[in-house]
C-alpha angles and dihedrals in degrees: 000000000000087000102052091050096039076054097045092045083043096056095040091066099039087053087046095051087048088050092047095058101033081063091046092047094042110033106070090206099060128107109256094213111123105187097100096049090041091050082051092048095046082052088053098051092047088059082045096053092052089046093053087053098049095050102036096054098028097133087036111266129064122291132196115198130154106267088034088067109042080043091058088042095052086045088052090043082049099046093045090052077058105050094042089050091070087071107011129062087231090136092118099061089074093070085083101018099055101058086037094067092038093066095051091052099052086052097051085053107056090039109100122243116284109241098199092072120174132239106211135181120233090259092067099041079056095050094045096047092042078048089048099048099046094044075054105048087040091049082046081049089056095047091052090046091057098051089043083063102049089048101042087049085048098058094040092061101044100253109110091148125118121029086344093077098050089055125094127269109284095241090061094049096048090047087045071058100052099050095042086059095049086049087046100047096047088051099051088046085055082049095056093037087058087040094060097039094047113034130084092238121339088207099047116130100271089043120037093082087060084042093052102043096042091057090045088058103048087054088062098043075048102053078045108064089039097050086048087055106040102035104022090249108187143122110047097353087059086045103048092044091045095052091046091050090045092046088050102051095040081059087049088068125355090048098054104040091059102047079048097046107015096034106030098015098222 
């Protein structure tokens, strides 16, 4: 009971900080100052935090099931648009990121307990939290890349009205891009690194497909960055790449958590 209604309080004020900014994007007579959607969304991701550790450890040990973990990975993508927020004018990013998360929230909350809990060594927590935060940073990464677009289309043909122009200049966005997906792809090396000191076998049966994906994934953040450096790669070609590194992975893990637990309930 605690759980369903930390989720639906959680999600009330994720959904109230998107709807905050969404009117200060859209209505151009609104203030632009963020502060008072980004405190409720702060309040928001502190709810989400102590949900996340009632429900992930609810029999005692940690549990990985589906929603937990889109739930801890949306946390992760929320947090980050904080944080950022401190130094980067990435408010905007929580009009589709905030309810977003909520969603996921209010779901991990009315979902009962998983029985088939996990005992893991520190190793593995390591590996899994080093996993978490770089799926977030590079879906942060997506979401950045998308807006770039729509920027970027908008002032190519002429029509910066709207949100557009209360976004900021499209060099500092694309370099805000840029860095997110540096960050993202260290960390997910890290996360492969761990992978292969601490598991069993990263190309065992269960979990060759993850393995595969997410290396695939990392060649093309990789090709990325240094095609970035070496040719001055930007505007449609980042997002394009960005998008496709970000889709993969999703579908390294994401993708097949859900066909194994939702799909085939395994």
């Amino acid at each position: 009971m605690i759980n369903a209604l930390l989720a639906v309080v959680t999600a009330a004020f994720y959904c109230v900080a998107a709807w905050q900014v969404a009117q200060r994007l859209l209505d151009p007579q609104s203030s632009d100052d963020m502060r008072t959607p980004l405190r409720l969304a702060t309040l928001a991701a502190v709810l989400h935090a102590a949900l996340i550790a009632l429900v992930g450890t609810a029999s005692g040990q940690l549990t990985f099931q589906f929603i937990n973990a889109m739930s801890m990975i949306s946390w992760v993508v929320a947090t980050m648009v904080l944080l950022l927020s401190l130094r980067e004018p990435v408010a905007s990013l929580g009009i589709a990121i905030f309810p977003l998360t909520g969603i996921a929230a209010a779901v991990s909350g009315f979902l009962p307990a998983d029985s088939q809990t996990t005992s893991l060594d520190n190793g593995v927590v390591l590996h899994v939290v080093i996993s978490v935060v770089a799926y977030g940073i590079l879906m942060l990464s997506a979401v950045q890349a998308c807006v770039l677009a729509i920027q970027n289309n908008r002032l190519h043909a002429r029509a910066a009205g709207g949100f557009v122009r209360k976004l900021p200049p499209l060099a500092s966005m694309e370099s805000l891009l840029f860095r997110l997906i540096g960050a993202g792809f260290v960390l997910l090396s890290l996360a492969l690194l761990s992978g292969l000191m601490f598991l069993d076998d990263m190309f065992a049966q269960h979990l060759a497909h993850k393995t595969i994906l997410s290396l695939l994934a990392w060649g093309i953040f990789g090709t990325l960055l240094v095609g970035r450096q070496l040719a001055g790669w930007r505007g449609r070609t980042a997002v394009r790449w960005t998008v496709a590194g970000s889709a993969i992975l999703a579908l390294a893990y994401a993708g097949s958590k859900f066909v194994s637990e939702v799909l085939l309930g395994q």
